[in-house]
PDB file of N, CA, C, O and CB in Angstrom:
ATOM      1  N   UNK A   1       0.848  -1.174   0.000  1.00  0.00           N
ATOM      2  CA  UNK A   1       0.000   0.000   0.000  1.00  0.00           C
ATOM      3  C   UNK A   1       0.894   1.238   0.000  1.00  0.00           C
ATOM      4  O   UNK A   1       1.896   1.358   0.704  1.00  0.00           O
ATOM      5  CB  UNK A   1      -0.965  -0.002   1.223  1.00  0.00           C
ATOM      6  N   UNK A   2       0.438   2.132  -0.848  1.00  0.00           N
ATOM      7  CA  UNK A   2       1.425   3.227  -0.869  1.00  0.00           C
ATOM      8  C   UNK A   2       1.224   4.368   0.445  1.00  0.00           C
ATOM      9  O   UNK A   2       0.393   4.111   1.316  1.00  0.00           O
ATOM     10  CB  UNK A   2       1.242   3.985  -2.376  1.00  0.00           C
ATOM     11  N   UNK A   3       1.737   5.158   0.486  1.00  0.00           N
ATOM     12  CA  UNK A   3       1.971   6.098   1.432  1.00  0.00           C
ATOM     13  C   UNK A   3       0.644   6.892   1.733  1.00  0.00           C
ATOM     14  O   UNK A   3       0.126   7.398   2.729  1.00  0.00           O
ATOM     15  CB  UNK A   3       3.095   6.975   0.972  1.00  0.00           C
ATOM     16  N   UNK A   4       0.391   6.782   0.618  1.00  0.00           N
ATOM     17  CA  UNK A   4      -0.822   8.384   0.377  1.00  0.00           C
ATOM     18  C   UNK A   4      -2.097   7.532   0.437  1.00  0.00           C
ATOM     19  O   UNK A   4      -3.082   8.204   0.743  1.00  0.00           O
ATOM     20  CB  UNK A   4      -0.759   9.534  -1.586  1.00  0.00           C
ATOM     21  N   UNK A   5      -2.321   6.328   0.243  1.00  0.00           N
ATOM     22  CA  UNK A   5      -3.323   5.754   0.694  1.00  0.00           C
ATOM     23  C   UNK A   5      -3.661   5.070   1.956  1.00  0.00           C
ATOM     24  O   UNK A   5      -4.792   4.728   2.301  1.00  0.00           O
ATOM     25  CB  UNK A   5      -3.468   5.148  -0.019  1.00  0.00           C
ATOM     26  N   UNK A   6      -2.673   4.921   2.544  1.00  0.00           N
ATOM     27  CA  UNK A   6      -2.369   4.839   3.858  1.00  0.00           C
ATOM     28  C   UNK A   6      -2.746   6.166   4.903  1.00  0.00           C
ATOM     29  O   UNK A   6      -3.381   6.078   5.954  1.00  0.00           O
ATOM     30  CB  UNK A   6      -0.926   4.547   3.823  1.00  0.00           C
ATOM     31  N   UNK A   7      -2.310   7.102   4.450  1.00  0.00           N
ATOM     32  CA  UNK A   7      -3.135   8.732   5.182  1.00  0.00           C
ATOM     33  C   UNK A   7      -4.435   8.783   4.659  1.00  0.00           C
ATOM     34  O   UNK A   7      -5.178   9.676   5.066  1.00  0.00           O
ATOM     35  CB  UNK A   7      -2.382  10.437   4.670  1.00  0.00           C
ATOM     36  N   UNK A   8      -4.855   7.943   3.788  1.00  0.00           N
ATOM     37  CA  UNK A   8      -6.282   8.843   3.409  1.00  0.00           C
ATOM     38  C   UNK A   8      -7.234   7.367   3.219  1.00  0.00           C
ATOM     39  O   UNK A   8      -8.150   7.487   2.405  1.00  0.00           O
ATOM     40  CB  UNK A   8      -6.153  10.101   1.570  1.00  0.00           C
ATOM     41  N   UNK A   9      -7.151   6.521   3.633  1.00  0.00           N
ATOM     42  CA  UNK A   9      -7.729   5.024   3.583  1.00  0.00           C
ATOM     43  C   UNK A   9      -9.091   5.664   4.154  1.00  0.00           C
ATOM     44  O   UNK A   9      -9.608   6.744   4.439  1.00  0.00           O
ATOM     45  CB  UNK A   9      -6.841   3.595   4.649  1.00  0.00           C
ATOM     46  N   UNK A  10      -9.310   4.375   4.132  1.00  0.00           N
ATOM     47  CA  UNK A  10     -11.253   4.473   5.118  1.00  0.00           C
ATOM     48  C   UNK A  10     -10.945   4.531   6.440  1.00  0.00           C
ATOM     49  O   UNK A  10     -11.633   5.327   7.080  1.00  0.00           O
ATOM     50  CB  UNK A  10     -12.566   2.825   5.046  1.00  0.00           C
ATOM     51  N   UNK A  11     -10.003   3.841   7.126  1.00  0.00           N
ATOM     52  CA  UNK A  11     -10.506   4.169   8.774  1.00  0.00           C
ATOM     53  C   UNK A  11      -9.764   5.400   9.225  1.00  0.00           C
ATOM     54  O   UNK A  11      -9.998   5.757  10.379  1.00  0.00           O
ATOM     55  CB  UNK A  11     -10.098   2.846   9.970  1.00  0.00           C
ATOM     56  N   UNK A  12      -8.450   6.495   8.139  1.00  0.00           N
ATOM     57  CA  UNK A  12      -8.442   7.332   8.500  1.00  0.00           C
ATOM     58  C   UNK A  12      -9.865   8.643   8.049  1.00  0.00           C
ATOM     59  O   UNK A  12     -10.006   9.659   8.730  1.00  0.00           O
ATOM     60  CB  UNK A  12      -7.173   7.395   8.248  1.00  0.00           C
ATOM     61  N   UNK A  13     -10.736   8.340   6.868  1.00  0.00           N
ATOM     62  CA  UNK A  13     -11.751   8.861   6.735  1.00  0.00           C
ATOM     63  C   UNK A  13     -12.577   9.331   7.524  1.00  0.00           C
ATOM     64  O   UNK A  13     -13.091  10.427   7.747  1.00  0.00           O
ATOM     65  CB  UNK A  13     -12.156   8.372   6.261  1.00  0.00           C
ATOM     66  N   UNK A  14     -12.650   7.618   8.180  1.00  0.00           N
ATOM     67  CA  UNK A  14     -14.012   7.578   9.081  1.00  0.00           C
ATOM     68  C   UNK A  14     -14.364   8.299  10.523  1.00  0.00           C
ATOM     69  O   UNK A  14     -15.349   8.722  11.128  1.00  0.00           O
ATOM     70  CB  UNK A  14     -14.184   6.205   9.394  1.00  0.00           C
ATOM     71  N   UNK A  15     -12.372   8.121  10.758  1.00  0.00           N
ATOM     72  CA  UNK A  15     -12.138   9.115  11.632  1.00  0.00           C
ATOM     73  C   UNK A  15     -12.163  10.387  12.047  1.00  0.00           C
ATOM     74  O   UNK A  15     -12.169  10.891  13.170  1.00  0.00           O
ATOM     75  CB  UNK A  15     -11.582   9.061  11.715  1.00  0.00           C
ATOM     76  N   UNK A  16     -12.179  10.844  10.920  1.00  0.00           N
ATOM     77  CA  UNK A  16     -12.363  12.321  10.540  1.00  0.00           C
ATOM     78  C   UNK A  16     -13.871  12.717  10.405  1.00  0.00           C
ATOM     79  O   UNK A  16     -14.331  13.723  10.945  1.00  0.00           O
ATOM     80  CB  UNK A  16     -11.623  12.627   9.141  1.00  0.00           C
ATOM     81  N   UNK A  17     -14.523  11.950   9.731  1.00  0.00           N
ATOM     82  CA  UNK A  17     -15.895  11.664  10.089  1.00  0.00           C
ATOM     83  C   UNK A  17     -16.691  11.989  11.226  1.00  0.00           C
ATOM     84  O   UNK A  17     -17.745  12.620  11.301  1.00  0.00           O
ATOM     85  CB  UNK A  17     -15.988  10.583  10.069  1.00  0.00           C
ATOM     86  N   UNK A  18     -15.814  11.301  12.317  1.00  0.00           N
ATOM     87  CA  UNK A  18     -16.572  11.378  13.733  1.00  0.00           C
ATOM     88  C   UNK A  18     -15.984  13.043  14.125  1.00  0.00           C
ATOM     89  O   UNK A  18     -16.525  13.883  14.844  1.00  0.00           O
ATOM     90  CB  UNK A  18     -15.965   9.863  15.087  1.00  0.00           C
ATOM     91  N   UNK A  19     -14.935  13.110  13.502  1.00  0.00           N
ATOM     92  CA  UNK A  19     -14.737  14.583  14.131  1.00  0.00           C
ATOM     93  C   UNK A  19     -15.763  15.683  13.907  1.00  0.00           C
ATOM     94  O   UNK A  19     -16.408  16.418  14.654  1.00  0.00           O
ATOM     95  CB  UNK A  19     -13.474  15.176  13.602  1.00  0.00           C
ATOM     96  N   UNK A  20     -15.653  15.486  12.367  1.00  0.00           N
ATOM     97  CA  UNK A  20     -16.524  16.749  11.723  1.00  0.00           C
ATOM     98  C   UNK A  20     -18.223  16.550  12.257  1.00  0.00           C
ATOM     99  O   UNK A  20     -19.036  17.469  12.357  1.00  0.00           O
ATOM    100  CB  UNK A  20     -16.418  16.667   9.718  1.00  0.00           C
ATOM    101  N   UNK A  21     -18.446  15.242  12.522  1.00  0.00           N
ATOM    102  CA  UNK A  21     -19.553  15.380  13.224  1.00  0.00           C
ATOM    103  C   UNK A  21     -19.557  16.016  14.570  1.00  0.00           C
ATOM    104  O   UNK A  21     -20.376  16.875  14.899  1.00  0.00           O
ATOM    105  CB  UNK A  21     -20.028  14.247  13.305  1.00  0.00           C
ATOM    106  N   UNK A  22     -18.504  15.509  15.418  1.00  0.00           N
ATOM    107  CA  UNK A  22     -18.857  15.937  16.670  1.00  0.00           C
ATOM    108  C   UNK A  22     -18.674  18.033  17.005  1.00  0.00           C
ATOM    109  O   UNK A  22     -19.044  18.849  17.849  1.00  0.00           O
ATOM    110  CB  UNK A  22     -17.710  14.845  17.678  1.00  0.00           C
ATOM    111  N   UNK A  23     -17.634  18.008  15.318  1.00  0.00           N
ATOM    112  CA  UNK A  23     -17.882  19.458  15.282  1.00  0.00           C
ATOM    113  C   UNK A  23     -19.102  20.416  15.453  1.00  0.00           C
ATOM    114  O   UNK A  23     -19.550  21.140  16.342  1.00  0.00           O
ATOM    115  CB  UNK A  23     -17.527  19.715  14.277  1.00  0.00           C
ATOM    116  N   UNK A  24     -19.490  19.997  13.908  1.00  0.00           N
ATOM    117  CA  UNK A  24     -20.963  20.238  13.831  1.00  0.00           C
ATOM    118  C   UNK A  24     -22.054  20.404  15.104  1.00  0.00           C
ATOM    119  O   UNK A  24     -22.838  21.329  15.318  1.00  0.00           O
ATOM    120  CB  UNK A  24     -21.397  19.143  13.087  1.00  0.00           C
ATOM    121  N   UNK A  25     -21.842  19.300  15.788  1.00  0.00           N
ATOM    122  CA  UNK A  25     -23.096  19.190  17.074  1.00  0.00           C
ATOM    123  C   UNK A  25     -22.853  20.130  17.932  1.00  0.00           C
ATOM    124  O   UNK A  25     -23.684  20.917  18.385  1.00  0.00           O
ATOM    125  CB  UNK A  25     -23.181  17.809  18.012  1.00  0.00           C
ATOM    126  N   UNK A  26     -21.378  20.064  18.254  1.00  0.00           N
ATOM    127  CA  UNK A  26     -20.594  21.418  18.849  1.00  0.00           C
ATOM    128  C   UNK A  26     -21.270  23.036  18.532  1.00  0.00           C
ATOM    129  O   UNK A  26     -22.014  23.781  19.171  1.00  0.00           O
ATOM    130  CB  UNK A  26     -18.973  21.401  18.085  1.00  0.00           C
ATOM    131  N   UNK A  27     -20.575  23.118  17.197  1.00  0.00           N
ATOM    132  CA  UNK A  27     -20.825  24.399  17.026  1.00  0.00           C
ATOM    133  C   UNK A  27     -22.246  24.569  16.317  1.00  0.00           C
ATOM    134  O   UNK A  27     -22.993  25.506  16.600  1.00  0.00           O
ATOM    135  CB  UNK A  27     -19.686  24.999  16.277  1.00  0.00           C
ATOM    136  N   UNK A  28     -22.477  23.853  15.627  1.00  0.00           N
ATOM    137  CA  UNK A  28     -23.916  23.880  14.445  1.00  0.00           C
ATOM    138  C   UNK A  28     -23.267  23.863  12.777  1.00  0.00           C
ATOM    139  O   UNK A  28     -22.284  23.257  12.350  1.00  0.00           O
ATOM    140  CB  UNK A  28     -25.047  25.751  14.671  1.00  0.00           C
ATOM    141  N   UNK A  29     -24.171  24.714  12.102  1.00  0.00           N
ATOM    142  CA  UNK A  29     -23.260  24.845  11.049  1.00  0.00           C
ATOM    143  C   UNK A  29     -22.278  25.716  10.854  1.00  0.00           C
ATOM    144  O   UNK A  29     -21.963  26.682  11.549  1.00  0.00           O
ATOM    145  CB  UNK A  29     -23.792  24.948  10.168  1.00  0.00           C
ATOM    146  N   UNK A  30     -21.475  25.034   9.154  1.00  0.00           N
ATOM    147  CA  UNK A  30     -20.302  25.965   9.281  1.00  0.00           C
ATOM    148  C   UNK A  30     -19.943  26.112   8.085  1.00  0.00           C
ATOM    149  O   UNK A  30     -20.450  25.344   7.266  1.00  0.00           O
ATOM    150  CB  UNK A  30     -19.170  25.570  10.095  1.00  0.00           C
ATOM    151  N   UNK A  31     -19.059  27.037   7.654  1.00  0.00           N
ATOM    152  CA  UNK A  31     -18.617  26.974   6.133  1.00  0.00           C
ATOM    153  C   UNK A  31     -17.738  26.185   6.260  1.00  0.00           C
ATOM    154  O   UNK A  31     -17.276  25.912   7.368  1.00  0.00           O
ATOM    155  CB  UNK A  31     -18.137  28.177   5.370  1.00  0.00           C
ATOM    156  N   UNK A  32     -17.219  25.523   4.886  1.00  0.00           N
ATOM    157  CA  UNK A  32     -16.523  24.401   4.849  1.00  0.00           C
ATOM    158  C   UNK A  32     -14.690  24.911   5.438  1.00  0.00           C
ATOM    159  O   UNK A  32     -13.839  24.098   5.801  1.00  0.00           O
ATOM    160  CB  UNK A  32     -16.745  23.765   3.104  1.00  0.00           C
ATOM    161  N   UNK A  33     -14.503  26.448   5.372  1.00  0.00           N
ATOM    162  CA  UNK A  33     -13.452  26.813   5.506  1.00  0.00           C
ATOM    163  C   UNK A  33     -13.121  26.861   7.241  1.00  0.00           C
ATOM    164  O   UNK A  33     -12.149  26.445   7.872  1.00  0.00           O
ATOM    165  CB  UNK A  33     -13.400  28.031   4.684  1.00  0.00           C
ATOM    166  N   UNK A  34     -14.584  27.671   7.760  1.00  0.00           N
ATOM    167  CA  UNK A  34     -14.439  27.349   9.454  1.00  0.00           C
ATOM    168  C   UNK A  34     -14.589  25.835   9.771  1.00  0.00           C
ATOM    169  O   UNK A  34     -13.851  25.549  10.714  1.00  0.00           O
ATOM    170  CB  UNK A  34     -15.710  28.159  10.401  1.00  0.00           C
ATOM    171  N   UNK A  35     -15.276  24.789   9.318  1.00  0.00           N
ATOM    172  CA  UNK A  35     -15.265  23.636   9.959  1.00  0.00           C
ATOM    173  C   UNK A  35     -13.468  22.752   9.579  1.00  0.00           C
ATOM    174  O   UNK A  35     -13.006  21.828  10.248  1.00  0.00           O
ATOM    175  CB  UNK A  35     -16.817  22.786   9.326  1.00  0.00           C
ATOM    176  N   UNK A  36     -13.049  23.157   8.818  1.00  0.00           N
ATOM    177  CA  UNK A  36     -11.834  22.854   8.408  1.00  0.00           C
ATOM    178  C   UNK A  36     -10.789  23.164   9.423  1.00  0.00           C
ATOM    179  O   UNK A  36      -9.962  22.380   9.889  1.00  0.00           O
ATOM    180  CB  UNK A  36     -11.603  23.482   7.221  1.00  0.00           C
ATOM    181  N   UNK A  37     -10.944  24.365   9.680  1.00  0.00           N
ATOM    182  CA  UNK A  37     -10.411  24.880  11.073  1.00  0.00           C
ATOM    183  C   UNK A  37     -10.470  24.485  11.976  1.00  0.00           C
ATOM    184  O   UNK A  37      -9.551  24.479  12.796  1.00  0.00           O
ATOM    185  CB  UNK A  37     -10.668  25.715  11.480  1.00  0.00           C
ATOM    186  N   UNK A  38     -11.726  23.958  12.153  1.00  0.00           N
ATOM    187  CA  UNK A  38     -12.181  23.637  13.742  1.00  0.00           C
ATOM    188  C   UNK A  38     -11.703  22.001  14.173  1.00  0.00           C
ATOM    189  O   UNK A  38     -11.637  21.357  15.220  1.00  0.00           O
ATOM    190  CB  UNK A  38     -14.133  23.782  13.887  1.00  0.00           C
ATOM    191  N   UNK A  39     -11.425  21.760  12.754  1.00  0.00           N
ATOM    192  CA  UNK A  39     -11.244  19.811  12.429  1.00  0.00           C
ATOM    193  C   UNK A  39      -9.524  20.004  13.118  1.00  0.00           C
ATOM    194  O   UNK A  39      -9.054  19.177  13.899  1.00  0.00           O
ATOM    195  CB  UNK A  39     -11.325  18.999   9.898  1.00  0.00           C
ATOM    196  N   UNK A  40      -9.116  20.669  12.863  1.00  0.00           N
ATOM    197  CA  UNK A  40      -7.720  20.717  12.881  1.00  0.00           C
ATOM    198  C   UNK A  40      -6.794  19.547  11.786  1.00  0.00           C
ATOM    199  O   UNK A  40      -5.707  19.030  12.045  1.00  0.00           O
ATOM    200  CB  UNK A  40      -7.409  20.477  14.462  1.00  0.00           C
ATOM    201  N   UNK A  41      -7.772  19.331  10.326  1.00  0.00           N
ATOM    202  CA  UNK A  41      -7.252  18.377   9.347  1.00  0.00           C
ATOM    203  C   UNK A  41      -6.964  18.965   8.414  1.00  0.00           C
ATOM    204  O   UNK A  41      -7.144  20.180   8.499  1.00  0.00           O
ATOM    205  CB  UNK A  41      -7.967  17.398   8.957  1.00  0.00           C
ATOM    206  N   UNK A  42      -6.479  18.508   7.304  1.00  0.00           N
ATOM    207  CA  UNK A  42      -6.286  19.092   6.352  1.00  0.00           C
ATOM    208  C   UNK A  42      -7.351  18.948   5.369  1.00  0.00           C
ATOM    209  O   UNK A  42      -7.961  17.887   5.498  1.00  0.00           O
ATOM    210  CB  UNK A  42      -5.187  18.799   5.996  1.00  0.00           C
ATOM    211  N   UNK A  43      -7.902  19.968   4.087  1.00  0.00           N
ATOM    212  CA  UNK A  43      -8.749  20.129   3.677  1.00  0.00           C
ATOM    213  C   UNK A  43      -9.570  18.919   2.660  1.00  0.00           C
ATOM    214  O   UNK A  43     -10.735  18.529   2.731  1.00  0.00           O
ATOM    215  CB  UNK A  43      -8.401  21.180   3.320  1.00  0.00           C
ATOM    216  N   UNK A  44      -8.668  18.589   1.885  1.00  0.00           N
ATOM    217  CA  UNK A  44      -8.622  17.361   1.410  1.00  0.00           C
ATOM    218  C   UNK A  44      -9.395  16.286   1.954  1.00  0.00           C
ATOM    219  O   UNK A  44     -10.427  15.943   1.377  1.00  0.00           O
ATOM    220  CB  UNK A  44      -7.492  17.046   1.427  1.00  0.00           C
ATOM    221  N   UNK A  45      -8.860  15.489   3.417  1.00  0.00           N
ATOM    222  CA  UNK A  45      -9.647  14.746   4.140  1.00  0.00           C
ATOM    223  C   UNK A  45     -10.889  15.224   4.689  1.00  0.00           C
ATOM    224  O   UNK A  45     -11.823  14.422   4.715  1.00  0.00           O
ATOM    225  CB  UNK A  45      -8.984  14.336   5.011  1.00  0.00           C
ATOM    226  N   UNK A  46     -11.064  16.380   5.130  1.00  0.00           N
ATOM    227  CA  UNK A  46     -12.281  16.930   5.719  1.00  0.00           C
ATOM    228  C   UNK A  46     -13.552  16.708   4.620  1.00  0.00           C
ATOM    229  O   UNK A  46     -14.713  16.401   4.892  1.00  0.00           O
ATOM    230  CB  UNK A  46     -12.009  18.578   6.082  1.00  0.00           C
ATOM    231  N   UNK A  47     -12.863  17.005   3.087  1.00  0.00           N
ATOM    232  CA  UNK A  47     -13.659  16.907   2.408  1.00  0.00           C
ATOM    233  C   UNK A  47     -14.293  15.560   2.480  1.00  0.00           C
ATOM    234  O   UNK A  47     -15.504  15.408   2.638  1.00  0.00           O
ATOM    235  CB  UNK A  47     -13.232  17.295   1.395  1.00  0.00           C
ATOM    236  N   UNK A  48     -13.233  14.359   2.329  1.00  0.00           N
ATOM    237  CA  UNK A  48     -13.730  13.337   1.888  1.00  0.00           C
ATOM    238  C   UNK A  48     -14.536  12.868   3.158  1.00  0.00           C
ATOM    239  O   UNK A  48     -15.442  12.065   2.936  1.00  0.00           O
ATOM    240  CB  UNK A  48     -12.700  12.435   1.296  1.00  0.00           C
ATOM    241  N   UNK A  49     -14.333  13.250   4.411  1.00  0.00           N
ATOM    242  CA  UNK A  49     -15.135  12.705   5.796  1.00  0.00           C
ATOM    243  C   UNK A  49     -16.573  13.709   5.651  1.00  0.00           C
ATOM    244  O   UNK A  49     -17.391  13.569   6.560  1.00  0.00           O
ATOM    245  CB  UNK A  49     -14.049  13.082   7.586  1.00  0.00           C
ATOM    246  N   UNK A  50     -16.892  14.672   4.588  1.00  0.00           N
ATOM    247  CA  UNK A  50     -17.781  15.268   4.656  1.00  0.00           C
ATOM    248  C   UNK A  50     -18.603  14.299   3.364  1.00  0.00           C
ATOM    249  O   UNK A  50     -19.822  14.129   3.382  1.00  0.00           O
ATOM    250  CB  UNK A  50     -17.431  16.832   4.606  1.00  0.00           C
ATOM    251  N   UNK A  51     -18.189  14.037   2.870  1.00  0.00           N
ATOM    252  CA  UNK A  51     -18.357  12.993   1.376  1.00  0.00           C
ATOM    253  C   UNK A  51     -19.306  11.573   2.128  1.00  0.00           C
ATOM    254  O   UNK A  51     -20.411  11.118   1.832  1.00  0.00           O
ATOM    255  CB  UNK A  51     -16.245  12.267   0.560  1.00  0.00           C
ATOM    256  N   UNK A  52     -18.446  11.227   3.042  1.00  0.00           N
ATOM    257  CA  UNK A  52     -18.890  10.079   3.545  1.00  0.00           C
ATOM    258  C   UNK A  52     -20.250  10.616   4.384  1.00  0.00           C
ATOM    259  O   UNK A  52     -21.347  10.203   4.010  1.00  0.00           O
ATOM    260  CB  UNK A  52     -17.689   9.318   4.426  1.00  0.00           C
ATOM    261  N   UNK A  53     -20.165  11.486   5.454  1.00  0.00           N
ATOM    262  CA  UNK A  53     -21.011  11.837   5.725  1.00  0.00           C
ATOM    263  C   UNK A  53     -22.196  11.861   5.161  1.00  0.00           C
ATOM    264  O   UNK A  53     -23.148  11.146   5.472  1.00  0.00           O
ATOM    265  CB  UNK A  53     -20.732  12.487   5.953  1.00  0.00           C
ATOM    266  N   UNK A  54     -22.163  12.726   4.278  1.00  0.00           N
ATOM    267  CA  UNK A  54     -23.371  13.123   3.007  1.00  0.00           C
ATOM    268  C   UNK A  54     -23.658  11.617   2.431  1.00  0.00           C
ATOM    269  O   UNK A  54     -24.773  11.215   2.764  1.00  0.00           O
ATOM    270  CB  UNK A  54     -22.652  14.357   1.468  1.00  0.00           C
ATOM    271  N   UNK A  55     -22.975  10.783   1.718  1.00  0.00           N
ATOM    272  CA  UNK A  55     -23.557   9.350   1.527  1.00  0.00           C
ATOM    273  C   UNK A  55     -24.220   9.058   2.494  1.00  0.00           C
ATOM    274  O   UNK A  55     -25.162   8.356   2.126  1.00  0.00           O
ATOM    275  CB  UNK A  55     -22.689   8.291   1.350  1.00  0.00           C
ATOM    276  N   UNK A  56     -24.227   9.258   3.729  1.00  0.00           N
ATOM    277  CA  UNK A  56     -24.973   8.321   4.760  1.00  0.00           C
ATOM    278  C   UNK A  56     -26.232   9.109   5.247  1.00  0.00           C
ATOM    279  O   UNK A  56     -27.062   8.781   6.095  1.00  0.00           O
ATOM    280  CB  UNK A  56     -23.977   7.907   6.113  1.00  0.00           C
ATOM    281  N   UNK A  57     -26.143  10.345   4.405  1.00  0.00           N
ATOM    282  CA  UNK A  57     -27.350  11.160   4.674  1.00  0.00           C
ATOM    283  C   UNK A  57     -27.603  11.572   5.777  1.00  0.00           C
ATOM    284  O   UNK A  57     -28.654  11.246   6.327  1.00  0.00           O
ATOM    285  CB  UNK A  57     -28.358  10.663   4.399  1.00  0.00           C
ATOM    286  N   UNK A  58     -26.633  12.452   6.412  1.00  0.00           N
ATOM    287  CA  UNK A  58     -26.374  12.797   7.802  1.00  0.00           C
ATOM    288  C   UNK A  58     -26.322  14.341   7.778  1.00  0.00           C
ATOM    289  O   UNK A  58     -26.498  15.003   8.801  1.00  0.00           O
ATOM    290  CB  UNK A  58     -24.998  12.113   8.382  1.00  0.00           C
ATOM    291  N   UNK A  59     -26.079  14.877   6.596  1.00  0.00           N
ATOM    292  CA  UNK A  59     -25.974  16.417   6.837  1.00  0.00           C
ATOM    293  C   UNK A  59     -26.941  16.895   5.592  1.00  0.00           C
ATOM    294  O   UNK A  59     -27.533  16.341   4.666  1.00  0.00           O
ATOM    295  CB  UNK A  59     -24.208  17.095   6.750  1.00  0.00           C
ATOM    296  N   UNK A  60     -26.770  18.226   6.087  1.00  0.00           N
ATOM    297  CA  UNK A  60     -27.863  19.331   5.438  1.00  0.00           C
ATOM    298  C   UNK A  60     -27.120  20.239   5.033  1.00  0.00           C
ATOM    299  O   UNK A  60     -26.287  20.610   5.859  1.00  0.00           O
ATOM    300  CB  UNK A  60     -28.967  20.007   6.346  1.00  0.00           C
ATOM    301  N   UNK A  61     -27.106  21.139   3.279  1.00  0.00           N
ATOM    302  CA  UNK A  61     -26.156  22.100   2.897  1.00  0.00           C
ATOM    303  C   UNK A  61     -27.357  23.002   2.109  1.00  0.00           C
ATOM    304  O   UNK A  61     -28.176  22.805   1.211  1.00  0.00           O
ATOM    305  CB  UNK A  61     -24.726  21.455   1.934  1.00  0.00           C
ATOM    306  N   UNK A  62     -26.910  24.231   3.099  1.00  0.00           N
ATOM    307  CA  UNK A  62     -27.234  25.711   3.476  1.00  0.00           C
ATOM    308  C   UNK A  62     -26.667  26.011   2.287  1.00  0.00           C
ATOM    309  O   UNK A  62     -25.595  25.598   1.845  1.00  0.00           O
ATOM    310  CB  UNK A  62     -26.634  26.490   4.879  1.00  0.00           C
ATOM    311  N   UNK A  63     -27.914  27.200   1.491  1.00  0.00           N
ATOM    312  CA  UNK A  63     -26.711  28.042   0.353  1.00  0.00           C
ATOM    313  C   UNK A  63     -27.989  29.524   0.971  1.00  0.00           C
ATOM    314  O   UNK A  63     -29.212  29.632   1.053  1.00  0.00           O
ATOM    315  CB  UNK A  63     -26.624  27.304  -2.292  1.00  0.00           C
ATOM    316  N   UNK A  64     -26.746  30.439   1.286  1.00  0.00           N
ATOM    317  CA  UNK A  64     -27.270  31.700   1.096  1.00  0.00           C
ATOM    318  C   UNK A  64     -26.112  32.654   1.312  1.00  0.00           C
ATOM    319  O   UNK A  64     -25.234  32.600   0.450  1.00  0.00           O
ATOM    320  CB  UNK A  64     -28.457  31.962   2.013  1.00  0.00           C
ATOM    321  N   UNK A  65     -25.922  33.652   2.459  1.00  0.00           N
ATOM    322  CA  UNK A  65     -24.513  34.785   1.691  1.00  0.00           C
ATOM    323  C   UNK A  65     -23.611  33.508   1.550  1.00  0.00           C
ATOM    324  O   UNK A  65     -23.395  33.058   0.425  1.00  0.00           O
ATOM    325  CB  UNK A  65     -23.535  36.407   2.975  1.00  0.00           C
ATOM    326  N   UNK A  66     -23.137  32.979   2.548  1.00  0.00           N
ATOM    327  CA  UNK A  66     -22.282  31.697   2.225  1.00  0.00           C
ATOM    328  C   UNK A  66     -22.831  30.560   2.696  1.00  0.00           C
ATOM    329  O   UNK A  66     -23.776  30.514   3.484  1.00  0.00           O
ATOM    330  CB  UNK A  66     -20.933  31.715   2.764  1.00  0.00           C
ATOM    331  N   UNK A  67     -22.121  29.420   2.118  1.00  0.00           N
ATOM    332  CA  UNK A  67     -22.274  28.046   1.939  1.00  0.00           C
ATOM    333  C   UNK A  67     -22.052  27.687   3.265  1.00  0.00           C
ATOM    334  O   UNK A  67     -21.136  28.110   3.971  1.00  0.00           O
ATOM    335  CB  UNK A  67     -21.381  27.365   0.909  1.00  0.00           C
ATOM    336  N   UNK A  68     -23.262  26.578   3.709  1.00  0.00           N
ATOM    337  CA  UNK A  68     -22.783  25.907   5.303  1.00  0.00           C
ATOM    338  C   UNK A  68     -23.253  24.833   5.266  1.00  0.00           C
ATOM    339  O   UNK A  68     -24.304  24.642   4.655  1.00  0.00           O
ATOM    340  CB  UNK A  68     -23.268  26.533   6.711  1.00  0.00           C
ATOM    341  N   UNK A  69     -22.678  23.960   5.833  1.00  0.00           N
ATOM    342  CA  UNK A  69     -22.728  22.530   6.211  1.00  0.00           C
ATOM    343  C   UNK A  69     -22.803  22.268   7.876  1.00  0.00           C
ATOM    344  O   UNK A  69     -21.957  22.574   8.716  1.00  0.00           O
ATOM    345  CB  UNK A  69     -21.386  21.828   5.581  1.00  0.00           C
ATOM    346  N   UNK A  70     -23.969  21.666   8.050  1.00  0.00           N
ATOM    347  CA  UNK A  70     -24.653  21.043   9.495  1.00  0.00           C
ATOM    348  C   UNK A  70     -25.378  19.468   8.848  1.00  0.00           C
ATOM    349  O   UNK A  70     -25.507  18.927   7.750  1.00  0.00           O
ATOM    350  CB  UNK A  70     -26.211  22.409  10.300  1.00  0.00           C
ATOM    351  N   UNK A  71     -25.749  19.159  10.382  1.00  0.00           N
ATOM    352  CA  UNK A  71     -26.453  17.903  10.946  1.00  0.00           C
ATOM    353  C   UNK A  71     -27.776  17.906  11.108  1.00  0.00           C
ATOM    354  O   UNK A  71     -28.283  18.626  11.969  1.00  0.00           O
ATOM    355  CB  UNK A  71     -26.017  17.557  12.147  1.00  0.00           C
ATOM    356  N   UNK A  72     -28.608  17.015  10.216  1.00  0.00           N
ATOM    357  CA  UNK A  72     -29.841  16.870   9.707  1.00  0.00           C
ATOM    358  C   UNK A  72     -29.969  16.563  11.347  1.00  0.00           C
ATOM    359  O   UNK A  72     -29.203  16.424  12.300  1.00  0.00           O
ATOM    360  CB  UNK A  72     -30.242  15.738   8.320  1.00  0.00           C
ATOM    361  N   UNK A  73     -31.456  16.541  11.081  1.00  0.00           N
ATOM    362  CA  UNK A  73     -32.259  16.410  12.312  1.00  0.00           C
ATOM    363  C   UNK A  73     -32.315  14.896  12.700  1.00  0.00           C
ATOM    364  O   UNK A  73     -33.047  14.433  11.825  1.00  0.00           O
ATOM    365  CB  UNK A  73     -33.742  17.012  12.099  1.00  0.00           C
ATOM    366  N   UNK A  74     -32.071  14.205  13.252  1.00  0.00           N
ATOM    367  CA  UNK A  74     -32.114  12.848  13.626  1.00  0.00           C
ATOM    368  C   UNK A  74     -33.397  12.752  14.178  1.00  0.00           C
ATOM    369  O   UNK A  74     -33.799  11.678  14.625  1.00  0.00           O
ATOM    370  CB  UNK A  74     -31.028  12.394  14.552  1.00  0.00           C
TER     371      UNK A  74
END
């Protein structure tokens, strides 16, 4: 397995996953640039743990002055 798939595999994904969720619940929503921040990851992965997220139909995306990403209503 190469290097770069090794940093960005599924259980480092998934991990990131639980972050950006537990962000979210934290703060609420966010633009993808503050929740990036708040992840303390790099943008790339945040994306793809937001990717996974959204497949599992877990979040809700806000468009108005700017773009935000939160946690559907369970």
């Amino acid at each position: 397995m190469a290097i770069a798939e090794a940093l960005t595999g599924p259980a480092v994904i998934g991990e990131t996953a639980g972050v950006v969720w537990k962000v979210l619940a934290a703060k609420g929503p966010l633009s993808l640039t503050k929740l990036t921040k708040e992840c303390e990851a790099p943008k790339d992965l945040v994306l793809q743990a937001v990717g996974w997220l959204a497949r599992e139909d877990k979040l809700v995306f806000e468009e108005g002055r700017t773009k935000t990403i939160g946690l559907k209503d369970c």
